[in-house]
N, C-alpha and C positions, 0 to 999 in steps of 0.2 A: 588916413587921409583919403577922401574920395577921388577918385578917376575922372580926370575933365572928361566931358563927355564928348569930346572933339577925338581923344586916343581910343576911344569905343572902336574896335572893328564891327564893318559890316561888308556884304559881297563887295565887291570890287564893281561889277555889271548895273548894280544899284544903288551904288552909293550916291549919285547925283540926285536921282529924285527922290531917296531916302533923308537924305541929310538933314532939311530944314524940320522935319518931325521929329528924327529920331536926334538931333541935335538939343530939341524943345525939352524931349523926354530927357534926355541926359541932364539937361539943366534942373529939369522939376525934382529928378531926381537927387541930387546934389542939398536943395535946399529942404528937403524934406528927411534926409538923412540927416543934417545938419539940425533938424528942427528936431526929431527925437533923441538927439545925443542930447543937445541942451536943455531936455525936458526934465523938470522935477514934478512929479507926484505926490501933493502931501496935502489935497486938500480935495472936497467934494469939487470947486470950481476945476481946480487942475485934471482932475479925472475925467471932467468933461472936455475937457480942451482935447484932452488924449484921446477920447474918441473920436474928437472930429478929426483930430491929426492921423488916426490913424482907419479913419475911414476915407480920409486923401491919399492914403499910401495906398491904400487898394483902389482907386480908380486910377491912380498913376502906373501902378504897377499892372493893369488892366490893359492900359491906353499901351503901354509898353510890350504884352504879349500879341497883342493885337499887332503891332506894328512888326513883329517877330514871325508871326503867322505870316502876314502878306507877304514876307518876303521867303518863307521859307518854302511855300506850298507849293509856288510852279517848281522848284528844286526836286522835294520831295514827289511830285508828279511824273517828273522826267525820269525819277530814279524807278518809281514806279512800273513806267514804263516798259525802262530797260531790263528790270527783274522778269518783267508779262515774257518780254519775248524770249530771255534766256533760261528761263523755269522751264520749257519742254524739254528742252536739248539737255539740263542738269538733271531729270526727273527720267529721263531712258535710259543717259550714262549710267546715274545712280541704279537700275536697274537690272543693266548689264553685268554692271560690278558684282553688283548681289547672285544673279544667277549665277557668274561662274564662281562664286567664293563658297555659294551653298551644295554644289555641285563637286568642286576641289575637296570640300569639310566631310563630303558623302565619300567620297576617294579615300581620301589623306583617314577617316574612321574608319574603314574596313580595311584600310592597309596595316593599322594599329592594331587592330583585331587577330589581321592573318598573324603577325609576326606574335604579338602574347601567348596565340595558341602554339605557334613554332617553339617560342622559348619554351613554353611547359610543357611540351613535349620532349623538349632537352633535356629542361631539368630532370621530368622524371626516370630519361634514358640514362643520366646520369645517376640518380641515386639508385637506379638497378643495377648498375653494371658493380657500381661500388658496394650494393647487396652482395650481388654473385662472389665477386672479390674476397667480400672478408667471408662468406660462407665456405670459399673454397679454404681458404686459410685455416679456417678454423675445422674443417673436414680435416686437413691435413694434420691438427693436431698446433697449429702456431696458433693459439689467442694471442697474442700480444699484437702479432700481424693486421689478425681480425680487427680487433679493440681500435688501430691505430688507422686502418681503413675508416673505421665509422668516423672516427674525430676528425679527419681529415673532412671527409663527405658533409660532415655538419657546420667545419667551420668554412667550409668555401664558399663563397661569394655567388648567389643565386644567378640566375641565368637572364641576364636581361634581353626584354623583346629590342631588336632592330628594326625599326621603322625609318621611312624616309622623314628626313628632317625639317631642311629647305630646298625648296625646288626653283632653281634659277633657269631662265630663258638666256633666248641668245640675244636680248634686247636690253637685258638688265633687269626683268620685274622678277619679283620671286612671289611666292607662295610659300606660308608657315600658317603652323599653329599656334595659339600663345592660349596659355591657361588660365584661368582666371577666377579667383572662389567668388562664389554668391552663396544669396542666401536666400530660401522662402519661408515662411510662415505657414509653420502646419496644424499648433495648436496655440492661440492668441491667448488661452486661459494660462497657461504655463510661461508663460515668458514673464522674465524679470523686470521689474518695476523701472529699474534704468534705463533700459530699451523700449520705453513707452512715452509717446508722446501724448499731449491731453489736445482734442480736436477744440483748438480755439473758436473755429468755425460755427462749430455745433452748442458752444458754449455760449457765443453771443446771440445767434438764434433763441435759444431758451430765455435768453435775458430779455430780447423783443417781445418775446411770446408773451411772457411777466406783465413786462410791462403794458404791455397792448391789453390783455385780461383783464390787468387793474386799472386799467382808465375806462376799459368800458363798465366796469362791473361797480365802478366807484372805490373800489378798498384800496387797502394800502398795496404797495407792490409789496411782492413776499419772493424770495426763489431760495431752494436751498437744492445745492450739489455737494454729495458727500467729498469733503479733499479740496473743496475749490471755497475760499471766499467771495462771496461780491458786495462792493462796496464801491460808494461813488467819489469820483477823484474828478475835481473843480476846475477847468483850464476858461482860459479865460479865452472869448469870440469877439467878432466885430464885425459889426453892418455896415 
């Protein structure tokens, strides 16, 4: 069922000198919805009738953006506006932010750094010391000792780096790192056929180019791309 067009919202500020247009529009539209449901198509005369029917759809539907437009554009103006003048003040914050996070990221990376070298410096002070160990063992004449040094040293749990984690203020902000995988493209010949998209863009370009060739040149259109068919698909237009 259609929407009287009395329940249509429109601003509040403008609905007074809005109403008697957009009220008009609400009706035209009502009876023209009305008039394509009850439409049958089954005959050369009827097909023309539907043109014209629905070559009134689009001036109503016209008349109707147009009336949408006037009243949205001083809105959209004002908002404009208000974005001009607070876009400096987001655009230095936003800048702020970034120096001190790329500045923290330059910190918080060579603190990551010191502490990997600390731990493998551990590690390997540990698996000398458990060298020395079982060589003394085994000087002594105990391989079993030896033997059971080494197993130990191999099956212990590596030495992890200690880095700072999150850094909190006395305000409440903190500062972390969070990980994140990406991925680039090194060799586009090697990549799997799943992970490729076909450049729709580039596709329909070549088909203008075609086409634009064969109309100046007089022949038939012709295009062929390996993988791709092109073939024409009939939708139906209206003036």
């Amino acid at each position: 069922m259609a929407t009287p067009a009395t329940e249509m919202a429109v601003p509040s500020s403008d609905a007074e000198s809005a109403d008697p247009a957009f009220t008009a529009i609400g009706a035209r539209r009502n009876d023209l919805l009305a008039a394509a449901q009850r439409a049958v198509i089954d005959s050369p005369e009827a097909l023309e009738k539907a043109a014209d029917l629905t070559k009134m759809i689009k001036v109503a539907a016209k008349k109707s953006d147009d009336l949408r437009l006037t009243l949205v554009k001083p809105i959209k103006e004002h908002a404009a506006r208000i974005d001009a003048m607070f876009k400096p003040i987001k655009d230095d914050l936003a800048k702020a932010e970034t120096a001190i996070k790329n500045k923290a990221g330059a910190y918080m990376e060579e603190q990551r750094r010191i502490a990997a070298e600390a731990a493998a410096a551990q590690q390997r002070a540990r698996e000398e010391a458990a060298l020395r160990a079982a060589e003394a063992a085994q000087e002594s004449g105990d391989q079993t000792a030896a033997d059971q040094i080494i197993q130990q040293a191999a099956a212990a749990a590596p030495v992890e780096a200690e880095a700072q984690g999150v850094a909190r203020g006395d305000f409440g902000g903190t500062l972390s790192t969070r990980s994140t995988t990406k991925h680039r493209v090194v060799d586009i010949t090697k990549v799997p056929a799943e992970f490729l998209l076909v450049n729709d863009a580039a596709v329909r370009a070549a088909i203008r180019a075609a086409q634009k060739a064969a109309a100046e040149s007089g022949r038939p259109f012709e295009l062929t791309i390996t993988g791709i068919e092109i073939y024409e698909d009939q939708t139906v237009v209206s003036r």
